[in-house]
C-alpha positions in Angstrom: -36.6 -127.0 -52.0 -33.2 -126.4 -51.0 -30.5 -125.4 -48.6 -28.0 -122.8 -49.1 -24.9 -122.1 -47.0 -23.7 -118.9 -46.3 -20.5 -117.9 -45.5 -20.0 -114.4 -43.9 -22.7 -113.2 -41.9 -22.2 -109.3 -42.4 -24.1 -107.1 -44.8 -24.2 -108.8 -47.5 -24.5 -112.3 -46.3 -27.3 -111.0 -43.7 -29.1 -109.2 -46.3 -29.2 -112.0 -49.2 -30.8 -114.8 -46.0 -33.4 -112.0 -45.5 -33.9 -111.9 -49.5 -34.1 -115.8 -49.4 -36.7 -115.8 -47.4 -38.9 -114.4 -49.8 -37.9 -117.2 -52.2 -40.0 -120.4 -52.8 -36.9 -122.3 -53.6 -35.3 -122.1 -50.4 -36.1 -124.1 -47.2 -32.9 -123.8 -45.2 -30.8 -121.3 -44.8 -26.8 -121.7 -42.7 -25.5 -118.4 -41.5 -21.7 -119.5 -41.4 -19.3 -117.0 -39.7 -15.7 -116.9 -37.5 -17.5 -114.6 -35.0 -20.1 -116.8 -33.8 -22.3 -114.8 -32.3 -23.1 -112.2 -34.9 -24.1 -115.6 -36.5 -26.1 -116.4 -34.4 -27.8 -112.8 -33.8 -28.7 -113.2 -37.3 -30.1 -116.6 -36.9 -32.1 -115.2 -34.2 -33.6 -112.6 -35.8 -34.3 -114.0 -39.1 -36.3 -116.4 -37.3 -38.4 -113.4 -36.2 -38.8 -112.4 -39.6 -40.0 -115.6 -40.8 -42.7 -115.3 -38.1 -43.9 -112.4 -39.4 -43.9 -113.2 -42.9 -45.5 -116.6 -41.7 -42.8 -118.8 -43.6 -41.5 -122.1 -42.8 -37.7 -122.0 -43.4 -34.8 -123.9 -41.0 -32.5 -121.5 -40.2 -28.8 -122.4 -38.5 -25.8 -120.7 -37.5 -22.2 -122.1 -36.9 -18.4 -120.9 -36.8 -17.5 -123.7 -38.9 -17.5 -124.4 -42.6 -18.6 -128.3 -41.6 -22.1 -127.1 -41.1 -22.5 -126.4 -45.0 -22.2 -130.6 -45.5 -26.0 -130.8 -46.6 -26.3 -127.4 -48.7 -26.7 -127.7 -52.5 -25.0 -123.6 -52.5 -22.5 -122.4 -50.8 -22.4 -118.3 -51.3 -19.3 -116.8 -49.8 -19.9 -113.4 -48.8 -16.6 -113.6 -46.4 -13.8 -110.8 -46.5 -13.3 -107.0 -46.0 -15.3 -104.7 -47.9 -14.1 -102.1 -50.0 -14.2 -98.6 -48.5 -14.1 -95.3 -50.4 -11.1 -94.6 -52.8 -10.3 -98.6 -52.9 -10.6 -100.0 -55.9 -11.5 -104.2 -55.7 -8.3 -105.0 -56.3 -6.9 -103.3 -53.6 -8.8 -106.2 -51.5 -6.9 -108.6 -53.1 -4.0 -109.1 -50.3 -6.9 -108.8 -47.6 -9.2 -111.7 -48.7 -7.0 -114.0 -50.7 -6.1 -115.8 -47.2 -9.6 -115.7 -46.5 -10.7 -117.4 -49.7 -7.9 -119.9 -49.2 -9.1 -120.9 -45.7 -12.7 -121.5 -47.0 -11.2 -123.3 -50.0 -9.5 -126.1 -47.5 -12.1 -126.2 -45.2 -14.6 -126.6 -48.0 -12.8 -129.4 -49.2 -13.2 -131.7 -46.3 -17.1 -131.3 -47.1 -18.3 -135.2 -48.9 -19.9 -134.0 -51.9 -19.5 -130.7 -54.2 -22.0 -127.8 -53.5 -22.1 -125.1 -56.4 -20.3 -122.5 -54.8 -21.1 -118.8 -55.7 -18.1 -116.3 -54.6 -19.0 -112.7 -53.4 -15.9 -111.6 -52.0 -13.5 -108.7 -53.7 -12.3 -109.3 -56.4 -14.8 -111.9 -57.4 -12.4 -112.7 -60.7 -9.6 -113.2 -59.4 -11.3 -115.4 -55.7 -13.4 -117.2 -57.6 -10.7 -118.3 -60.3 -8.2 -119.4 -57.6 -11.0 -121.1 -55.0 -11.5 -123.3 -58.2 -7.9 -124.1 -58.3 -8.2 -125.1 -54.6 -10.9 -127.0 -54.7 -10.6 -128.6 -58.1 -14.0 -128.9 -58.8 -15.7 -129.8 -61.7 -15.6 -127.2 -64.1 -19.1 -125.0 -64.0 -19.2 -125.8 -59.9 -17.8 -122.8 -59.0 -18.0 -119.4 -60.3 -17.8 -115.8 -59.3 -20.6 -113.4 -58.9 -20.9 -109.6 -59.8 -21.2 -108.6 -63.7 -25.2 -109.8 -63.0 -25.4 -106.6 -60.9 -23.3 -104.6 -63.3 -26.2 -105.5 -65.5 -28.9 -104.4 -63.0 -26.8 -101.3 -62.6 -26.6 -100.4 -66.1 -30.4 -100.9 -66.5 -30.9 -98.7 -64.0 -28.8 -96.3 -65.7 -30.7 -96.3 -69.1 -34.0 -96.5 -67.6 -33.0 -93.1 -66.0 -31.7 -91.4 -69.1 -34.4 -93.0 -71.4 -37.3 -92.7 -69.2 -38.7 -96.1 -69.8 -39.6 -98.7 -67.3 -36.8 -100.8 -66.0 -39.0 -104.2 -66.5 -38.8 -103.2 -70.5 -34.8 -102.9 -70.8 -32.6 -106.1 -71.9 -29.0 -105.3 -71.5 -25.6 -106.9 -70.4 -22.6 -106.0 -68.7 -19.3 -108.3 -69.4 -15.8 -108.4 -68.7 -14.0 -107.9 -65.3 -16.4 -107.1 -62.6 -14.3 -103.4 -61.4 -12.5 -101.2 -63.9 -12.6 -102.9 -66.9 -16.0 -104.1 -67.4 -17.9 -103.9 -70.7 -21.4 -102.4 -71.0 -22.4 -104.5 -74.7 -24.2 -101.8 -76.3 -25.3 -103.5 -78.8 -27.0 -105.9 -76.9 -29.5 -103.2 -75.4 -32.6 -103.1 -75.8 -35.9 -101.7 -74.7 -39.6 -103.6 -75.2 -37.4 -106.0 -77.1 -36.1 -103.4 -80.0 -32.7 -102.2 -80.0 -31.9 -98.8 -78.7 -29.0 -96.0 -79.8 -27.3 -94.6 -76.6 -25.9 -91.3 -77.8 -23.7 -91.0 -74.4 -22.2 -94.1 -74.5 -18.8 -93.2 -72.8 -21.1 -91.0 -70.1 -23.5 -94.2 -68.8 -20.2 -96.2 -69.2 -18.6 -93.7 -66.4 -21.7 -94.0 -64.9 -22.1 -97.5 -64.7 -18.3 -97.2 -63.0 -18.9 -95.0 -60.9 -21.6 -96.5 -59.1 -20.5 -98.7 -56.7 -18.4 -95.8 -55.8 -20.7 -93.8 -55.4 -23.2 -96.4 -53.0 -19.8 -96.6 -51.0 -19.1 -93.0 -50.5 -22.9 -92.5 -49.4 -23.7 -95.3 -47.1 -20.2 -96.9 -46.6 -21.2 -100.4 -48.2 -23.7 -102.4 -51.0 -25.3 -104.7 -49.8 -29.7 -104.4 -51.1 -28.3 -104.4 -55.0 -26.0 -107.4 -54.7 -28.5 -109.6 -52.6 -31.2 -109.6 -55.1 -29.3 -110.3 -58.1 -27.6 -113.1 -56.2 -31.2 -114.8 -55.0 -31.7 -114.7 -58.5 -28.6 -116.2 -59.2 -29.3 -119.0 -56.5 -32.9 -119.2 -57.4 -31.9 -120.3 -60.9 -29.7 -122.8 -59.8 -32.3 -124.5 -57.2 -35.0 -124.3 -59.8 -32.9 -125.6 -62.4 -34.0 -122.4 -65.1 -31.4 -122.4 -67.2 -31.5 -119.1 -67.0 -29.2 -116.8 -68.9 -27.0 -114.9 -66.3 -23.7 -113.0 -66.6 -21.1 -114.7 -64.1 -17.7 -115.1 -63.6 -16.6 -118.2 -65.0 -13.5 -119.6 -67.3 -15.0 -119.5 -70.6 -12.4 -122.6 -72.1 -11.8 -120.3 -75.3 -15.2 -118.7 -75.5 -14.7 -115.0 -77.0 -10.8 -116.0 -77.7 -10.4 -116.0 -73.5 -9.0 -119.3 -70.9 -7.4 -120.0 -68.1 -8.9 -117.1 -66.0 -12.7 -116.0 -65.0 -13.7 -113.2 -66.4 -17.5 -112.4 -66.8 -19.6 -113.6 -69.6 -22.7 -114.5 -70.2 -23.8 -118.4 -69.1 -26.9 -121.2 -68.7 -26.6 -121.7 -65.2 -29.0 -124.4 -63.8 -28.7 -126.8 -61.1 -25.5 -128.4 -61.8 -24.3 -124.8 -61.8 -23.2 -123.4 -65.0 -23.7 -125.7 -67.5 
């Protein structure tokens, strides 16, 4: 069992402890957020939930980073969110001071957490809260082309009219603009599959964050369970293979920046 630390207690942060309580893995859960008491309303009301889902799971809340010292992950959900017509690097001015606040406060925690970044642009944040906090490499590592995956199955299993349970795909590359949907990676009840529209499900795939945005002003179901799948694979040590923001150190001719590829991750993180 394990504790995980969450930084950012809006609707993504409040979303994935609700998600986590459904998960075996986890038996701690720290809502971490400047505005206390939205923290602690959380706190408060996840507790009720855990009453009537008859689970056993510590829950906290706290304004400071410092209450993260015992978590194995830290997930940081913290920063604006991206608003109709904003691309996610349009965030980039907003939530870079953010990410460098959590980076130094992080820092003055006694032993290395595998930290999973959320926050806009995950490529970009996640690369340079490494740089702060000079982990070891594989510790730290941005989240967001495992729901571009999710998203994309979604897409074919809609066009295809086959079960999403029988699609394999992957989604690579920068999680915003420039992602890349591997088509030739697809497949469905394990054979490959021909996708005549390609550049239509690829506008698609685009487009739908957008879209989620435009309709309900936010995401926030989509990327919580990919992430407790993310964290769940960490905890559980499954070696699972998971697209995720990382520098690949040369892999697919790429360095020195995170980009999203496909990785082992497992409980020292991505290994």
């Amino acid at each position: 069992m394990a504790s995980v630390a969450i930084i950012g207690s809006g609707r993504v942060g409040s979303t994935l402890a609700y998600s986590l309580l459904y998960s075996d893995a986890v038996d701690e859960l720290v809502l971490i957020d400047i505005v206390k008491d939205l923290a602690d309303g959380e706190r408060l009301d996840l507790y009720h939930a855990t009453s009537g889902l008859n689970r056993d799971v510590e829950i906290s809340s706290s304004d400071s980073v410092d209450a993260a010292k015992d978590s194995d992950v830290v997930v940081v959900t913290a920063g604006f969110p991206r608003k109709p017509d904003m691309t996610r690097m349009d965030l980039l001015k907003k939530n870079l001071g953010i990410i460098r606040d959590v980076g130094e406060k992080l820092k003055g925690l006694s032993h290395q957490p595998i930290v999973i970044v959320v926050t806009n642009p995950i490529d970009v944040l996640s690369y340079f809260l490494q740089k702060v906090l000079e982990y070891d490499w594989g510790r730290v590592f941005g989240f967001g082309n495992s729901l571009d995956t999710a998203r994309l199955k979604f897409i074919v299993s809609q066009r295809l009219k086959v079960p999403l349970t029988s699609i394999e795909a992957i989604v690579m590359g920068q999680h915003g603009e420039h992602m890349v949907p591997v088509f030739s990676q697809l497949k469905v009840r394990g054979k490959p599959v021909e996708i005549e529209d390609k550049e239509g499900v690829r506008k698609e795939l685009l487009g739908s964050a957008a879209r989620v945005i435009a309709l309900k002003k936010g995401t926030w179901f989509g990327p919580s369970a990919c992430l407790k799948e993310l964290i769940e694979s960490v905890v559980l040590d499954r070696k699972e293979v998971i697209p995720v923001s990382i520098d690949p150190k040369g892999a697919y001719g790429v360095s020195g920046v995170h980009v999203g590829v496909p990785a082992v991750v497992g409980k020292r993180g991505v290994e």
